[in-house]
Biotite code that builds the C-alpha atoms (Angstrom):
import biotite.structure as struc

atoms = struc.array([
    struc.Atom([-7.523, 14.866, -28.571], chain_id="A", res_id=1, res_name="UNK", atom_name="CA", element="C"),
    struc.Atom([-3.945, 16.503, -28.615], chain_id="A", res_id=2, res_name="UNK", atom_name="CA", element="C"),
    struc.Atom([-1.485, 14.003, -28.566], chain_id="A", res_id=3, res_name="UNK", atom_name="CA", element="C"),
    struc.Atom([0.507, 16.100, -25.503], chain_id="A", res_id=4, res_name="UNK", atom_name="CA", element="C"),
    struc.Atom([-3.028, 16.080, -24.172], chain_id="A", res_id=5, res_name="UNK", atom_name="CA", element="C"),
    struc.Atom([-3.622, 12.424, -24.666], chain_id="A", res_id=6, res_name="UNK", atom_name="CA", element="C"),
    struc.Atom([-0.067, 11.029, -23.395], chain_id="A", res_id=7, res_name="UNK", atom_name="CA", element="C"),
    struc.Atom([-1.006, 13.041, -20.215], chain_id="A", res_id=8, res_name="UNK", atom_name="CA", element="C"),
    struc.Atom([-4.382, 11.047, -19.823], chain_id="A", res_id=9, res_name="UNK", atom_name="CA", element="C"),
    struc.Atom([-2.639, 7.732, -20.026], chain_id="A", res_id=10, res_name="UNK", atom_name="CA", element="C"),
    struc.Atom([-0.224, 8.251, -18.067], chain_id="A", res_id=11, res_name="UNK", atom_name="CA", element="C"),
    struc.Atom([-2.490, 9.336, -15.243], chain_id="A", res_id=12, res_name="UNK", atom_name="CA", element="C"),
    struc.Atom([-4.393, 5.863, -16.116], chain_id="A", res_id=13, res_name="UNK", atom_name="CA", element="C"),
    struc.Atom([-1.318, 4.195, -15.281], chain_id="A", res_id=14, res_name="UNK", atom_name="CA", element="C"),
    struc.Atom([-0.522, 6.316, -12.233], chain_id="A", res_id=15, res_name="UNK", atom_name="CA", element="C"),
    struc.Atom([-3.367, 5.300, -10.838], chain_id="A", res_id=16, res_name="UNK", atom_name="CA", element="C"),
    struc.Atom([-3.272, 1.416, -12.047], chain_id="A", res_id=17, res_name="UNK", atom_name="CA", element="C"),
    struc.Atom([0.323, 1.121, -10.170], chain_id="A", res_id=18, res_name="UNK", atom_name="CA", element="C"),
    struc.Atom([-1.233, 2.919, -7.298], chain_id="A", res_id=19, res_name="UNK", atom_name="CA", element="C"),
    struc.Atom([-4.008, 0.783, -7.007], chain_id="A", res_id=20, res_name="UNK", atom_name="CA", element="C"),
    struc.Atom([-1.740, -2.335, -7.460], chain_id="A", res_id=21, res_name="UNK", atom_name="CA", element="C"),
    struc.Atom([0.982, -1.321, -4.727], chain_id="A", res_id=22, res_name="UNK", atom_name="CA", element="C"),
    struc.Atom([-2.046, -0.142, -2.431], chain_id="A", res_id=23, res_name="UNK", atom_name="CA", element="C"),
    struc.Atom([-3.361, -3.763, -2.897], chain_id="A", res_id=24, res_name="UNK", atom_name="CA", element="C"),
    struc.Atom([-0.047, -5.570, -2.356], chain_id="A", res_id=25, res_name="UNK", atom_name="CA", element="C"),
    struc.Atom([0.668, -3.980, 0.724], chain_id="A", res_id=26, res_name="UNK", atom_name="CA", element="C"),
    struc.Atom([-2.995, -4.633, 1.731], chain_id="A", res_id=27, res_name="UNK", atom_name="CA", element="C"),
    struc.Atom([-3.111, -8.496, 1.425], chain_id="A", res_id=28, res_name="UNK", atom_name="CA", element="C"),
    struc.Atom([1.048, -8.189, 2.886], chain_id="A", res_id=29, res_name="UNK", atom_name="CA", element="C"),
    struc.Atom([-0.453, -6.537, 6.446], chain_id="A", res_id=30, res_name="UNK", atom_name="CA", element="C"),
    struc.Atom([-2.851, -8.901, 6.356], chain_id="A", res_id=31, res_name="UNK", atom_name="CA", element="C"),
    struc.Atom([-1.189, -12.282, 6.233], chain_id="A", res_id=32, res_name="UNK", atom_name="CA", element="C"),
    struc.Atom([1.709, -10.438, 8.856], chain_id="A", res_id=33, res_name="UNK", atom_name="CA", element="C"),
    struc.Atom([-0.782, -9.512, 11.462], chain_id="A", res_id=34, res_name="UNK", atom_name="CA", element="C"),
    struc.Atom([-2.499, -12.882, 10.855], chain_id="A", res_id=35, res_name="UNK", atom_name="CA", element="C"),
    struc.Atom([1.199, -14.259, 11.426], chain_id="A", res_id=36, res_name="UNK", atom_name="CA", element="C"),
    struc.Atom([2.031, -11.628, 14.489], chain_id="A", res_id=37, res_name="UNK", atom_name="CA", element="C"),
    struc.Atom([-1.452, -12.928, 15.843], chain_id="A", res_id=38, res_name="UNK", atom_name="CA", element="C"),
    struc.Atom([-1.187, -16.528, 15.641], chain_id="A", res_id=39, res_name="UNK", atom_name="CA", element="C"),
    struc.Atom([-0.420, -19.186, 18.339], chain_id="A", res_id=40, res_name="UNK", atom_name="CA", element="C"),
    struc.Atom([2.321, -20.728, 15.847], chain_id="A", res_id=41, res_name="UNK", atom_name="CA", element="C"),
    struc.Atom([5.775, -21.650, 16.624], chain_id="A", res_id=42, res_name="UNK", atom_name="CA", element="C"),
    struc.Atom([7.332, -18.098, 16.293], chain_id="A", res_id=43, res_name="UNK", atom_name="CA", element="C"),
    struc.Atom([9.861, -16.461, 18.614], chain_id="A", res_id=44, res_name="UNK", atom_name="CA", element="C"),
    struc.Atom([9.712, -13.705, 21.042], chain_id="A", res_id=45, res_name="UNK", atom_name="CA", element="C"),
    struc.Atom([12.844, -12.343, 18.701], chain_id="A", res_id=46, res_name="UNK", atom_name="CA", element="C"),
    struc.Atom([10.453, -12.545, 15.697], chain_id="A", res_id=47, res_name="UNK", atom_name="CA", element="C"),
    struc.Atom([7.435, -11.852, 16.885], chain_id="A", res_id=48, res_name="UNK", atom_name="CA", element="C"),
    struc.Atom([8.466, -8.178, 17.912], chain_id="A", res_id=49, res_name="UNK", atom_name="CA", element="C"),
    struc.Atom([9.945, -7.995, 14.788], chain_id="A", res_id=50, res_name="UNK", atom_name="CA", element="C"),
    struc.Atom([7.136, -8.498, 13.091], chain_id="A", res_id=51, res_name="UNK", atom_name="CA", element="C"),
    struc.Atom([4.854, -6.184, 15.262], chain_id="A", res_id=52, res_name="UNK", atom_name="CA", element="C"),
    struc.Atom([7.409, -3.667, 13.306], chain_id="A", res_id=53, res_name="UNK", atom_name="CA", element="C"),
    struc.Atom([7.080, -4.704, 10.123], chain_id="A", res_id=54, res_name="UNK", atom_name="CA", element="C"),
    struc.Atom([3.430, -4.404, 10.820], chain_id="A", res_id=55, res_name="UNK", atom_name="CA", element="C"),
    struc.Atom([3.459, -1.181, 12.305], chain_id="A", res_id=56, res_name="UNK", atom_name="CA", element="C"),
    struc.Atom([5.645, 0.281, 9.272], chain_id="A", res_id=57, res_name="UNK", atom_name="CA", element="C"),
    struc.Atom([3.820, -1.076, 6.809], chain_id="A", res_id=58, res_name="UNK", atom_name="CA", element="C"),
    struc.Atom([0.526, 0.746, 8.094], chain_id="A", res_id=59, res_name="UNK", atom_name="CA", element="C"),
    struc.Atom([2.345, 3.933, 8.564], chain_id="A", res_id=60, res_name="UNK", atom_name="CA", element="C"),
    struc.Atom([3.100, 3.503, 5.161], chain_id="A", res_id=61, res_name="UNK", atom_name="CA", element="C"),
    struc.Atom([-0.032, 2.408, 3.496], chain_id="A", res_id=62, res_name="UNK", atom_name="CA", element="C"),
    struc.Atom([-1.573, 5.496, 5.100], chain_id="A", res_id=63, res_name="UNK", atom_name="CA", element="C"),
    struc.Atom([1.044, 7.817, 3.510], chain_id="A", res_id=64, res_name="UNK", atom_name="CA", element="C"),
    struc.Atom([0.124, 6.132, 0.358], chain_id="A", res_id=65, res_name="UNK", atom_name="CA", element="C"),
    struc.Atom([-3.542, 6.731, 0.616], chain_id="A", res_id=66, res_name="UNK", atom_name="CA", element="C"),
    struc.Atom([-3.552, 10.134, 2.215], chain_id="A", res_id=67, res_name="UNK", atom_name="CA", element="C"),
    struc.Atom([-0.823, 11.306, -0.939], chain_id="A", res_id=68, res_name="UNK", atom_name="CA", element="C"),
    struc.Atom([-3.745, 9.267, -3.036], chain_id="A", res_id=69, res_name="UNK", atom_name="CA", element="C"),
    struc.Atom([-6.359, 11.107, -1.517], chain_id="A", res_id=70, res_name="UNK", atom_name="CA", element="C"),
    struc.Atom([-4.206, 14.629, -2.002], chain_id="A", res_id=71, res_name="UNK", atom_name="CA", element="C"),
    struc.Atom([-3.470, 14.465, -5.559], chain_id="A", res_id=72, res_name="UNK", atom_name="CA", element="C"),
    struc.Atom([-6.700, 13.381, -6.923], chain_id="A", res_id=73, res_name="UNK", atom_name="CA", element="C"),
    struc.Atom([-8.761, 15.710, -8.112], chain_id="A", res_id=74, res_name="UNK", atom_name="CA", element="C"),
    struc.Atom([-12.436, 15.893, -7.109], chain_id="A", res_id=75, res_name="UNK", atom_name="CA", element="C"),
    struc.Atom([-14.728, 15.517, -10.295], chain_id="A", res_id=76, res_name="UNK", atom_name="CA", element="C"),
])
């Protein structure tokens, strides 16, 4: 394969490994927040709506994330 060719193909590979990696990050971060936002723990009014932000913005943005995912991958 052409070098230009091949330097193209892996760094597509590690588009996609960073995307996966972020994608999962945020994931397991959502998670363990609404877990948090949910729970009966000692956790102010003050930071529970903060939270419920966080939250909130950080499902807007994992659904950017997949949707630009989704838009700029080719279908084989």
């Amino acid at each position: 394969m052409d070098a230009d060719l091949q330097a193209i193909v892996d760094q597509a590979r590690k588009n996609t490994d960073a995307e996966a990696a972020a994608t999962a990050a945020l994931q397991a971060l959502f998670a363990k927040l609404t877990a948090a936002v949910a729970g009966t723990g000692p956790i102010s009014a003050t930071d529970r709506t903060a939270l419920q932000a966080t939250v909130k913005s950080m499902a807007d943005s994992s659904a950017a994330v997949g949707a630009a995912i989704v838009a700029n991958t080719d279908v084989a």
